[in-house]
C-alpha angles and dihedrals in degrees: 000000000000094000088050093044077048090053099041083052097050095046090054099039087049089052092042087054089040083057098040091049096041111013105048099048091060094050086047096045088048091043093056111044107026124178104217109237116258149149124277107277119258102228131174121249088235089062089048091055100047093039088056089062102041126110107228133197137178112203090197140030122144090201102137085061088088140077082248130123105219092201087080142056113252128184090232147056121028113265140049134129108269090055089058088058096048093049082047090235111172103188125036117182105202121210133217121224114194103157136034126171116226105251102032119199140135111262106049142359135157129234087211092057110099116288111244090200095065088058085052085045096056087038097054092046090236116181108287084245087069096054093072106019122071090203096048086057094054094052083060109057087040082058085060098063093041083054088050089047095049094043093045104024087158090048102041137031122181116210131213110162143019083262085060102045094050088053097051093048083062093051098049089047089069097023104043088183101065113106123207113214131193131200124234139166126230106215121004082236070094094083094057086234106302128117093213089063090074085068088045087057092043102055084052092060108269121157110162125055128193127190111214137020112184115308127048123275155177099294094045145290130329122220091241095049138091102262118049098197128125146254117334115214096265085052084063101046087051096043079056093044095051087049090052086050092044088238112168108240115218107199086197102142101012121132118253094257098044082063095050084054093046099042086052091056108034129106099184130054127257148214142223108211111202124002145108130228130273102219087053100036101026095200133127087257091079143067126227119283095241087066089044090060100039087052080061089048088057097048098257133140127252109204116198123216134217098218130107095235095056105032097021082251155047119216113088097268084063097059092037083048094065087040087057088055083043096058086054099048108039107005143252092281091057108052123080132152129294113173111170091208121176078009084114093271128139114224127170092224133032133213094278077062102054089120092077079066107054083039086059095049096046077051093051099052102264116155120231093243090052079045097059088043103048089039099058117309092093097056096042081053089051103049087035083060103033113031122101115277 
């Protein structure tokens, strides 16, 4: 009878682990960055035409945050590999996710409330590195793409360098599937506090670095933390160190005046990976107009986002709607695309849609050149001019 009671527990204990390791990434996958059911978008075949021969480019996705193999189409989520196809994107920057406060919002939150991520981390049965070190966690996800890439190498490219991206331009003139992805953090906690660790990431590939995520941190305060002061002194020694690596910095996230620091220090231009604009979306998402636009004067990027808390929706005249306020403020050469897809946002379209886009802004009055830009020229211009030789 004991052995049987044993077997029976085992047995449970081994269904209810079966459920906890496959079932329950996908709900909560599915729960976190939902797509809202709709009908298949009218567009004109004007749109159709024009959207086939852009150039498009996504500046922010934190898709290899999730149990999900983006070789194949999945029903859920926002991003893989064959919807980027079908959305004919062309550049995906992936971001890495490697902390994550309980009880996220945008007001306040506190680096020292539970960490959500570890909880992913032990669901998803990570490496045991990645249950104590931030960095660890990024390699892997990093690992992840590199796994995607070597599994799919007609479908994906990861690029590293000016060499690369060229190369990978020739191959998708003859090959309009392959899709060339980048690697990003969201958030320099990422580097567990030392400075070495920016040459660790990027010797994994990393080619974006953000600051903050949101919650303060060592190199100084998040929008969304408790703080709102500037720089520390290592922020500014990493801030120095991305420069040196020609690293491209991503002040998503940063406090205003984080920004202000960065923008007095910095020699290169920078971007701003997935936002909206204040004056537009007045939430606690987004940073004053008058940064937005001396990050343009600088020759930075400006990504706009298709969430509600960035853009105050979330269809795709929403998001051209904040474009449209875009174009005004800072100018058509410095707009591109930041989705925050799989970043637990609802949309009402995801990247195999893309088209609904490029049909709201012909309705809107953008021109075909503004088009190009906003879609994905500026940010092949920017990459062509700022990424490592």
């Amino acid at each position: 009878m004991v052995k049987k009671v044993i077997l029976i527990f085992i047995l449970v204990t081994a269904v209810a682990l079966v459920g906890l390791f496959t079932i329950v990434p996908k709900m909560v996958d599915k729960s976190l960055n939902v797509v809202i059911e709709h009908e298949p978008f009218k567009v004109s075949e004007a749109a159709k035409v024009l959207h086939a021969s852009l150039t498009i480019g996504d500046w922010h996705s934190d898709s290899l945050l999730w149990k999900r193999d983006l070789g194949k189409l999945h029903d859920y989520g926002h991003v893989d590999i064959p919807r980027l196809q079908a959305g004919n994107v062309s550049l995906q920057m992936f971001t890495t996710v490697t902390k994550s406060p309980s009880g996220l919002n945008y007001e306040s939150n506190s680096a020292d409330a539970p960490d959500d991520i570890t909880k992913l981390a032990l669901v998803h049965r990570w490496p045991s590195a990645t249950w104590r070190s931030l960095t660890a966690r990024a390699l892997h996800q990093a690992s992840r793409l590199h796994g995607f890439e070597q599994d799919s190498p007609n479908d994906l490219m990861i690029i590293k360098s000016k060499t690369d991206l060229s190369q990978f331009s020739k191959r998708r003139a003859t090959n309009t599937k392959l899709v060339g992805g980048l690697i990003g953090t969201e958030g320099s906690h990422a580097l567990d506090g030392k400075l070495e660790n920016v040459q660790v990431l990027y010797d994994a590939g990393f080619r974006m670095m953000s600051l903050q995520h949101f919650f303060d941190n060592k190199l100084g305060a998040s929008l969304h933390g408790t703080s709102q002061k500037g720089l520390t002194d290592f922020g500014r020694d990493v801030v120095e160190k991305i420069e040196a690596l020609n690293i491209i910095l991503d002040v998503s996230h940063s406090s205003e005046a984080v920004v202000s620091d960065v923008l007095a220090i910095a020699n290169r231009p920078v971007v701003v990976s997935h936002t909206g604009f204040k004056g537009h979306c007045d939430t606690a998402r987004n940073i004053n107009d008058s940064l937005m636009q001396k990050i343009a004067q600088r020759g930075g990027l400006i990504a706009v986002g298709y969430w509600e808390g960035a853009v105050c929706g979330d269809k795709p005249k929403d998001v051209v709607a904040a474009m449209k306020y875009g174009l005004e403020l800072v100018g058509e050469d410095h707009l591109s695309l930041g989705s925050d897809y799989d970043g637990t946002v609802t949309t009402s379209f995801d990247t195999s849609e893309l088209v609904a886009l490029t049909d709201e802004m012909l309705n809107a009055g953008f021109t075909e050149l503004q088009i190009r830009k906003i879609m994905g020229d500026n940010m092949l211009k920017f990459l062509t001019q700022h990424l490592p030789s």
